[in-house]
C-alpha positions in Angstrom: 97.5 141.9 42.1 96.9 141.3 45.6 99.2 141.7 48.4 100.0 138.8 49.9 100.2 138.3 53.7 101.8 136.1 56.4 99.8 133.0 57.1 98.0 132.4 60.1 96.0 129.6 61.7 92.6 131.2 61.4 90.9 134.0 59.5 87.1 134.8 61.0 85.0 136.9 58.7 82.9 139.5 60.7 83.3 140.7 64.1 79.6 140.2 65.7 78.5 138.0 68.3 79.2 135.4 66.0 82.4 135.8 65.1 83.8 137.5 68.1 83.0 134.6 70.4 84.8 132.5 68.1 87.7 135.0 67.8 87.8 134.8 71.8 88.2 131.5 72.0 90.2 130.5 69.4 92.6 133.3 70.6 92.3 132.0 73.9 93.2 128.5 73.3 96.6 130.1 71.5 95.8 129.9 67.9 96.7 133.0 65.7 93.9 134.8 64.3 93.0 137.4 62.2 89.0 139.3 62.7 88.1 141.3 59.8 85.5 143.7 59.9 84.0 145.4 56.7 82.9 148.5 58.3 85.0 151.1 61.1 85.9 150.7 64.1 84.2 151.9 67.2 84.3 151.7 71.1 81.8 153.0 73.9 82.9 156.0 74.0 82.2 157.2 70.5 78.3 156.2 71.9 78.8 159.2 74.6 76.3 162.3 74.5 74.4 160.7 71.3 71.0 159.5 72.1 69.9 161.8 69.2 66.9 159.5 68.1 66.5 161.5 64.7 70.2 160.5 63.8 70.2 156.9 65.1 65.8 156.0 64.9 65.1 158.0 61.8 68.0 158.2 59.7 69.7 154.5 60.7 72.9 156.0 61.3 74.6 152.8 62.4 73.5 150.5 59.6 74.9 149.5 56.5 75.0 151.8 53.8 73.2 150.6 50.6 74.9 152.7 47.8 77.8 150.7 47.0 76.2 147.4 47.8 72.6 146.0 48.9 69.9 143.1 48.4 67.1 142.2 45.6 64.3 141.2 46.7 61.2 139.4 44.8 58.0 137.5 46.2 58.0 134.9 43.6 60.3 132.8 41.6 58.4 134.0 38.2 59.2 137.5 39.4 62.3 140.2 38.4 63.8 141.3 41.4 64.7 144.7 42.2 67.3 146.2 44.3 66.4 147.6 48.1 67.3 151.2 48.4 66.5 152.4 51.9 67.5 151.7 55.2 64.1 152.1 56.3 63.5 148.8 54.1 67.0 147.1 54.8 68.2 147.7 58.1 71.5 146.0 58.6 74.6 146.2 61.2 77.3 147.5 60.1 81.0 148.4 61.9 83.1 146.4 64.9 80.8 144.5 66.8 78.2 144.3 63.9 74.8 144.3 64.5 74.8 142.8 68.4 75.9 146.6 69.5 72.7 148.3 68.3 70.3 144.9 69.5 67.6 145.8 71.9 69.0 142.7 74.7 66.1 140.1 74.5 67.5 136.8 75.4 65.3 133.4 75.1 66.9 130.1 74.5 65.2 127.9 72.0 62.9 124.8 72.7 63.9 121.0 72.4 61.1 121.3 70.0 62.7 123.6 67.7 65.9 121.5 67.3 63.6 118.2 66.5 60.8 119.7 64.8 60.2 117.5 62.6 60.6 114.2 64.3 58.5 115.5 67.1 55.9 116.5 65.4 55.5 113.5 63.3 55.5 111.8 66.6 53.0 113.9 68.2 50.4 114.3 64.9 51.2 112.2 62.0 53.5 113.2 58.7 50.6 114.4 57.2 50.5 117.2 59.7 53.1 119.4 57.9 52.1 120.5 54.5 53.6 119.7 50.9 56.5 122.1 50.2 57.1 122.6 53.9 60.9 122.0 54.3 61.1 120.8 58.0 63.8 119.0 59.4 65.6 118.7 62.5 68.9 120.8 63.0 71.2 117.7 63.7 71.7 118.9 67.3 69.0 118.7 70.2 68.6 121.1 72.9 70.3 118.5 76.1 73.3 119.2 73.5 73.7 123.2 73.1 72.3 123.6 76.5 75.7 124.0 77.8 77.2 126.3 75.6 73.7 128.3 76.3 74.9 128.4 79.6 78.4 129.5 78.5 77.3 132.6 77.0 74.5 133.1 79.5 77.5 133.6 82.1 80.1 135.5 79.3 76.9 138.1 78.5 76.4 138.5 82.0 72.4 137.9 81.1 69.8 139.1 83.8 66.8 136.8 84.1 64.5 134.4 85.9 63.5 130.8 84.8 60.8 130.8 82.6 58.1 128.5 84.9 57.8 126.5 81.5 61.4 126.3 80.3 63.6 123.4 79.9 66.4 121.8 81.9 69.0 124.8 82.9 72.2 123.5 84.1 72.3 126.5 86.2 70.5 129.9 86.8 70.9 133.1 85.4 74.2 134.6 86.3 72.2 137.8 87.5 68.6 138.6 88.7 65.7 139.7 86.4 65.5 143.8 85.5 62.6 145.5 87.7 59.4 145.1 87.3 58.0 148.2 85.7 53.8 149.2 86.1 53.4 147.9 82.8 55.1 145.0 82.8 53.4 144.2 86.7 49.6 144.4 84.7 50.5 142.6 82.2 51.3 139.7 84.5 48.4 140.1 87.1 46.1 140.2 83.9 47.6 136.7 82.4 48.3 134.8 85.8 44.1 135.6 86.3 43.9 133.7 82.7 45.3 130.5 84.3 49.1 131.4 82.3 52.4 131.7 83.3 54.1 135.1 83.0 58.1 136.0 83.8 60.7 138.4 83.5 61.9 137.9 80.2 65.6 137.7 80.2 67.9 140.4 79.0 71.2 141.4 78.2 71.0 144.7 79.8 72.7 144.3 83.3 70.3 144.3 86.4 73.5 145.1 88.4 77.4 145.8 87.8 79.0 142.1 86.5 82.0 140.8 86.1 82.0 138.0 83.4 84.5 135.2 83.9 86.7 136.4 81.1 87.5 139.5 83.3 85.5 141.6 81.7 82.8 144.1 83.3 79.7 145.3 83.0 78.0 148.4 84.1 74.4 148.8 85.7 71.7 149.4 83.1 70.5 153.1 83.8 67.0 152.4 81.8 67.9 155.0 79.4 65.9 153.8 77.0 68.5 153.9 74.3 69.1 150.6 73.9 67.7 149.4 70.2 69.3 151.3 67.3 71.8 152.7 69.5 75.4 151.6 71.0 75.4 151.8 74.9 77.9 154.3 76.2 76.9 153.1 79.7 78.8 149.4 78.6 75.3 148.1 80.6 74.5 146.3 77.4 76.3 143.0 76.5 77.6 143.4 72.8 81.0 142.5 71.7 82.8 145.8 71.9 82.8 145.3 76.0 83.0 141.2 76.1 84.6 138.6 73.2 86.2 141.3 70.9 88.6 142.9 73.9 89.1 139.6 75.5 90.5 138.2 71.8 92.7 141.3 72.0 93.9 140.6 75.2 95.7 137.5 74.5 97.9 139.1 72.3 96.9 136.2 69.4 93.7 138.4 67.6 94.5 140.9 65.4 91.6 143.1 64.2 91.1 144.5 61.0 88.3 146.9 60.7 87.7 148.6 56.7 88.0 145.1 55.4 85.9 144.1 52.9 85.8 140.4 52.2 84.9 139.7 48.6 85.8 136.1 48.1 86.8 132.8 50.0 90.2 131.6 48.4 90.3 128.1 48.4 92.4 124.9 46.1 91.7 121.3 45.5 88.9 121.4 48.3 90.5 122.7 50.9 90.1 126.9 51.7 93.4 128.7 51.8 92.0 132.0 52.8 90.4 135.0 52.1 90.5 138.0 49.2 89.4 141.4 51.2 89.8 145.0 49.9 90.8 148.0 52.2 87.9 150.5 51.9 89.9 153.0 53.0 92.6 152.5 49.7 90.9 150.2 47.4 94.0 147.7 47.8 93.3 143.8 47.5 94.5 142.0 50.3 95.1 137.8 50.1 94.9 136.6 54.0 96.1 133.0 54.2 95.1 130.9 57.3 95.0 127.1 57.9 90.9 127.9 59.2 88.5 130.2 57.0 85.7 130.9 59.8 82.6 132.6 57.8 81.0 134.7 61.0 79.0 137.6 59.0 75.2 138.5 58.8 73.2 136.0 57.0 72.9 137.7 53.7 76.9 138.1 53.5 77.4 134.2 54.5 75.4 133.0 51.6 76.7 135.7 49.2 80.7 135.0 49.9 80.0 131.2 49.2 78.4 132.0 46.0 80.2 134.4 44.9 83.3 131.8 45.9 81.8 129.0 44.0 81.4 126.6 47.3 79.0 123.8 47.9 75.7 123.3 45.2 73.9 125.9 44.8 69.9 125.4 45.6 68.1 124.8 42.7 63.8 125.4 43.5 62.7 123.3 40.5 64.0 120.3 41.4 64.3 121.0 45.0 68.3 120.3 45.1 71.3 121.5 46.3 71.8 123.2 49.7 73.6 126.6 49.1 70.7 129.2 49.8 68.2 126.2 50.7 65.8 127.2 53.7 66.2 130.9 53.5 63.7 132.7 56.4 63.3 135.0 59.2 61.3 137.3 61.2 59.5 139.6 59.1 56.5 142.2 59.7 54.2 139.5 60.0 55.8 137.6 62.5 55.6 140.4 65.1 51.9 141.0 65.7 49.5 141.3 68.2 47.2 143.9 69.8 47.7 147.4 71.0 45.5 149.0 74.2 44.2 152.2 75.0 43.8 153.6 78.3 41.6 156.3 79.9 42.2 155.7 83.5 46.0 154.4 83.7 48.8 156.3 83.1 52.3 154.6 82.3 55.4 156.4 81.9 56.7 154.3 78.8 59.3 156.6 78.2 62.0 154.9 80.6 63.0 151.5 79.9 65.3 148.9 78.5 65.7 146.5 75.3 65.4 143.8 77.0 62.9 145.2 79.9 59.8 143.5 79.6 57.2 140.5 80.7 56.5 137.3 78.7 54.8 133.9 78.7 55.4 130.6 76.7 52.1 128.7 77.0 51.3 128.8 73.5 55.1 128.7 72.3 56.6 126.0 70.3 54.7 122.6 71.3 53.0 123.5 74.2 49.4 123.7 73.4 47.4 121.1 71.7 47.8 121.6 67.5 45.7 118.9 66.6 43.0 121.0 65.4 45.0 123.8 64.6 46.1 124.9 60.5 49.8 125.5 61.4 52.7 123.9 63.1 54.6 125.8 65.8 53.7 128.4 68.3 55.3 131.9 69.7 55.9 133.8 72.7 53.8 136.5 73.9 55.4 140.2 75.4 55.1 142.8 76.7 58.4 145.0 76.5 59.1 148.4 77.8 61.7 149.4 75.1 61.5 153.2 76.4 59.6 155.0 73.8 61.1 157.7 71.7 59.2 161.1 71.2 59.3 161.4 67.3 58.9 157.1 66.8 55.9 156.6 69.1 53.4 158.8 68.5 50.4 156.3 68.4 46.9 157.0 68.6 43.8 154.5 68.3 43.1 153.1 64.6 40.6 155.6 62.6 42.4 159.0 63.9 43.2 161.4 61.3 46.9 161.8 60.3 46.7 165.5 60.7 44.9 168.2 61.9 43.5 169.1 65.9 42.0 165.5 66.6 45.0 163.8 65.6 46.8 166.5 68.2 44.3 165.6 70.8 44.5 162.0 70.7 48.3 162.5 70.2 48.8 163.9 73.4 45.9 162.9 75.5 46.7 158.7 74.6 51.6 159.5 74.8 50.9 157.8 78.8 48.0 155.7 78.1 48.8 152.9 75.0 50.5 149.4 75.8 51.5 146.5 73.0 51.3 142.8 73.5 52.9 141.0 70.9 53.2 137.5 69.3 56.4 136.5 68.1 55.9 133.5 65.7 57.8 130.3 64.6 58.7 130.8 60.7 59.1 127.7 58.7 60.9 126.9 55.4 59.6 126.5 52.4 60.4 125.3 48.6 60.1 128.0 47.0 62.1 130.6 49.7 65.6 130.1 48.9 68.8 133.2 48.3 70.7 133.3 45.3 73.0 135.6 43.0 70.9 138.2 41.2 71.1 137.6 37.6 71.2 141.3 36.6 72.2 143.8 39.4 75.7 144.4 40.4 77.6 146.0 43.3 80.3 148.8 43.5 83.1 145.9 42.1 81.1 144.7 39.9 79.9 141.5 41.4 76.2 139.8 41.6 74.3 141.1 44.5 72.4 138.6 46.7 68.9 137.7 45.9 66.1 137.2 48.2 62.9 135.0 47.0 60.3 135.1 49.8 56.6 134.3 49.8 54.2 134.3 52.4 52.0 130.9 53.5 49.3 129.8 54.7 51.3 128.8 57.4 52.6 132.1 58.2 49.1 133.8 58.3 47.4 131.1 60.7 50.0 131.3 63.0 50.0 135.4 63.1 46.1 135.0 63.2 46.4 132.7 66.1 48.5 135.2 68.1 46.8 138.6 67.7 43.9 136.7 68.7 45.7 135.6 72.1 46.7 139.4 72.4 43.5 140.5 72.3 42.1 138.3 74.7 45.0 139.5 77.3 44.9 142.9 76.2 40.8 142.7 77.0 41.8 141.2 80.6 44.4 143.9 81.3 41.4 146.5 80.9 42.1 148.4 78.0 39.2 150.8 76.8 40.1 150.5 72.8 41.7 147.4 71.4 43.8 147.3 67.9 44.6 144.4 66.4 47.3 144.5 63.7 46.9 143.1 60.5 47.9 140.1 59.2 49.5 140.6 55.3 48.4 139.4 52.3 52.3 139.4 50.9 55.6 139.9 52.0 56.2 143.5 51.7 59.7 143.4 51.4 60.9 145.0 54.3 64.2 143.7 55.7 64.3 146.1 58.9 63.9 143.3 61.6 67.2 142.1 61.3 66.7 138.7 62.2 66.9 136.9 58.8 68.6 132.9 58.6 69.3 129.8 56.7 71.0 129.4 53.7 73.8 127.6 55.0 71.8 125.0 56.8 72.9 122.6 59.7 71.9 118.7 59.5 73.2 115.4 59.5 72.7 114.7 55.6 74.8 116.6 53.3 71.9 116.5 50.7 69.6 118.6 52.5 72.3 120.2 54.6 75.6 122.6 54.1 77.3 122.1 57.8 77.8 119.9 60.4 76.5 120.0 64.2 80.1 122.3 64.2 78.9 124.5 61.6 82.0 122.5 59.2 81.2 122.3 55.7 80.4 118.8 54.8 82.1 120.1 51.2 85.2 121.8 52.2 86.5 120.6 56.0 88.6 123.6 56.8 86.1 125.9 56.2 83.3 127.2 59.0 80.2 128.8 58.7 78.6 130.6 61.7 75.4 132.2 62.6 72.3 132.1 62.1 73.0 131.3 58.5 72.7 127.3 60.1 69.3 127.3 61.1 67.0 124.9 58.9 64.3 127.1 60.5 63.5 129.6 62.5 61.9 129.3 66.6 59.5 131.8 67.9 62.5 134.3 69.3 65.1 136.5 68.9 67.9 134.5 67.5 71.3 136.4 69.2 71.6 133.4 72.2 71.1 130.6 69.8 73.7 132.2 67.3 76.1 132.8 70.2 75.8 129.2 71.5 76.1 127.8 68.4 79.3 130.0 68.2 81.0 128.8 71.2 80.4 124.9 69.6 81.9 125.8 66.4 84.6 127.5 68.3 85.3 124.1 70.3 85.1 122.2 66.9 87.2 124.5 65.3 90.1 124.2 68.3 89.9 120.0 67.5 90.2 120.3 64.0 93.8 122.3 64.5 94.3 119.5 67.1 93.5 116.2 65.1 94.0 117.7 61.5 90.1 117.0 60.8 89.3 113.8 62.2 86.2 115.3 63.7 84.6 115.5 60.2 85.5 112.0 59.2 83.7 111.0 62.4 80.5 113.1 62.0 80.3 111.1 58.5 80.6 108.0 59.6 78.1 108.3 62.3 75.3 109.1 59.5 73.8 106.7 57.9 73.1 108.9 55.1 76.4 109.2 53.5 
């Protein structure tokens, strides 16, 4: 039986970017919440004295342990799934602040195209531009709309960055200036401004200089360290929640966090939700939270999994293409990070100092802004070149057809650790049929409940685009004067690693609640008390990282949420009348 405790006005599964920002501002508008966090809790200075790349690089030490509960994974629907056992194939977040502590810091917004995708490319090319099976559609929201919450967190995270000279309207700059402008990065953009593009300073979350964010909270002066992806930053240089939305929530004195608080079911009665059923990992007791507002703010896998498992909203069904509950399931995989790596005999580069989010990029064959008419895919990707700050055991790279082993391989080892750059593509990934989530049929976790399963095939689609880009990278790796050139490979078939991170969809956004789960507010058209956040709501994925669209998305739902308490749900009612659809 479990305990029962005192109701409060919102309960927000998952302590991320997602659902700390929400946290924050719900908090901050006076409304009693309760944060729980399945893994522990952590601070800053538990990331003191540990850049030990072996523990963090090698061995995943901040990611979710897969023993007592993990993913299947299949590439076809005719397939048997089986489980994913290693955290080299399933790398996850885990603990407070989830997965945005150990992020690298790249920060790009999303284009106007990606939010009308399909209208606008319909417009531009014709329907029969985008291929049978392709499920586009536009995300009920365009870019002039989340622009301003953009901005929001932009100025929260304390970003450091320079307009991109091909971006879209900004309401305002960059609340600090870009990082420096390493050797690297300065060939990289001599080399593509020659080519006629248009190369920047990427943006990043890594501070150029000591901020203080308007909630009071500040940052610290990245060091370029170089411990930035995989690790937690003990210099607090990095934006993450642990020194921005989760200690502003707790400020208030109206968020209560619970860390060790595994959610394992949405509670809910005559279509309204009521709360949530967690279990303290530390005791094994059940704990029933009740709140007027159940916010669902956890990775992507554990969104879909918690509705299922909690019987909400129609499950998606790939034979007769119905139902939205794990609809549109994809992400950036393997293939969607490829391009072309350079060797150097007369430049050196000291790659071993850096940042996540240090590094140059250009847009000009991102999302819409190159000609597709001739072209077998829709979309585009940006191009980068990041200076991550290489690790000594992870980067020992030497030119394609190098033994493994032996003196050459200790030649090349050494002679090429100061002379090898990357340019990479990062791609659009589209949805398709026959790539949905669902409950795994036959494999259970630790309380003996389905695990989630993945169905995920590789396209056409998918290949052209990839093709595409490492042929871009080549040409700019070739202009930037690299003796030997590798181009990566584009895969026949998914390989079933999950270590990217940066997986969505599921819980799609839209305007029609046939081919959609939530509402421009991330509100279940099914269950109006009920929120789902993150990147869970994308109906497909744009060429970038995902973190600033998640965290603007956040801050809408947040609003939303704060006028449902207000107007008892009216704002649902009105986002059904307004479509036509229902």
């Amino acid at each position: 039986m479990a305990v029962k405790l005192d109701k409060v006005d919102v309960v927000v599964v998952g302590s991320g970017w997602a659902g700390g920002i929400v946290s924050a501002e719900l908090a901050k508008d006076g409304h009693k919440v309760v944060t729980l966090e399945r893994g522990k809790d952590q601070t800053r200075s538990d990331f003191i004295g540990v850049k030990d790349e072996l523990r963090y690089t090698n061995r995943y030490e901040m990611m979710q342990n897969l023993g007592p509960e993990t993913i299947t994974s299949r590439v076809s629907i005719n397939d048997v799934a089986l489980p994913v056992r290693t955290r080299a194939e399933f790398s996850t977040g885990t603990d407070l602040g989830g997965g945005s502590v150990h992020w690298a810091g790249s920060v790009y917004r999303y284009r106007p195209f990606d939010f009308e995708i399909r209208t606008k490319t319909i417009e531009r090319y014709g329907e029969k531009k985008i291929p049978e099976g392709m499920m586009l559609q536009d995300w009920g929201i365009t870019y002039d709309e989340l622009e301003p919450y953009y901005d929001k967190w932009e100025k929260m995270a304390g970003i450091s960055g320079e307009p991109d000279p091909l971006g879209d309207n900004r309401s305002s700059d960059y609340p600090n200036p870009p990082m420096q402008e390493s050797p690297a990065i300065k060939l990289f953009k001599e080399a593509t401004e020659r080519m006629g593009l248009h190369p920047y300073q990427m943006a990043s979350a890594n501070m150029s200089e000591t901020y203080t964010n308007p909630d009071g909270e500040t940052l610290n002066q990245c060091m370029f360290c170089a411990f930035c992806t995989m690790y937690g930053c003990d210099f607090g240089a990095k934006s993450d929640p642990l020194v921005t939305v989760l200690p502003t929530a707790v400020k208030t004195g109206n968020c209560e966090i619970r860390t060790n608080s595994l959610v394992r079911r949405v509670l809910h009665q005559d279509g309204k939700a009521t709360g949530v059923l967690y279990t303290d990992t530390r005791t094994g007791v059940e704990y029933e939270q009740p709140a007027d507002i159940v916010v669902l703010a956890a990775f992507t896998f554990t969104n879909n999994r918690l509705l299922m498992l909690s019987e909400i909203g129609q499950q998606y069904d790939p034979e007769t293409r119905e139902g939205v509950i794990g609809r549109n399931y994809h992400g950036q995989f393997n293939s969607t990070f490829l391009g072309a790596r350079g060797f150097f005999e007369d430049k050196k580069f000291n790659m071993y100092m850096g940042a996540g989010g240090l590094g140059g990029a250009l847009s000009d064959y991102d999302a819409d802004h190159f000609d597709h008419t001739d072209l077998d895919f829709i979309g585009g990707g940006g191009i980068e070149l990041r200076q991550y700050g290489d690790g000594a055991i992870k980067s020992n790279v030497v030119p394609k057809g190098t033994p493994r082993w032996g003196p050459e391989f200790k030649d090349k080892s050494v002679h090429y650790a100061n002379r090898s750059l990357i340019v990479w593509y990062s791609s659009t990934v589209l949805s398709w049929w026959h790539n949905y989530l669902d409950l795994d049929p036959t494999y259970k976790d630790e309380f003996g409940d389905p695990l989630l399963r993945i169905t995920y095939k590789l396209t056409d689609q998918d290949k052209n685009i990839a093709k595409f880009g490492i042929e871009k990278c080549t040409e700019i790796m070739e202009e930037m004067g690299a003796d030997i050139i590798d181009q990566d490979e584009v895969p026949d078939e998914f390989d079933h690693l999950y270590s990217g991170q940066h997986y969505a969809g599921g819980i799609i956004m839209g305007t029609d609640p046939a081919t959609s789960a939530v509402n421009n507010y991330l509100q279940m058209w099914d269950m109006e008390n009920l929120f789902v956040v993150g990147a869970t709501a994308f109906p497909q994925f744009g060429s970038h990282h995902p973190t600033p669209t998640v965290a603007a998305l956040a801050y809408r739902a947040a609003e939303g949420i704060d006028k449902y308490l207000k107007d008892g749900g009216g704002m649902l009612a009105k986002a059904k009348q307004q479509n036509i659809n229902v």
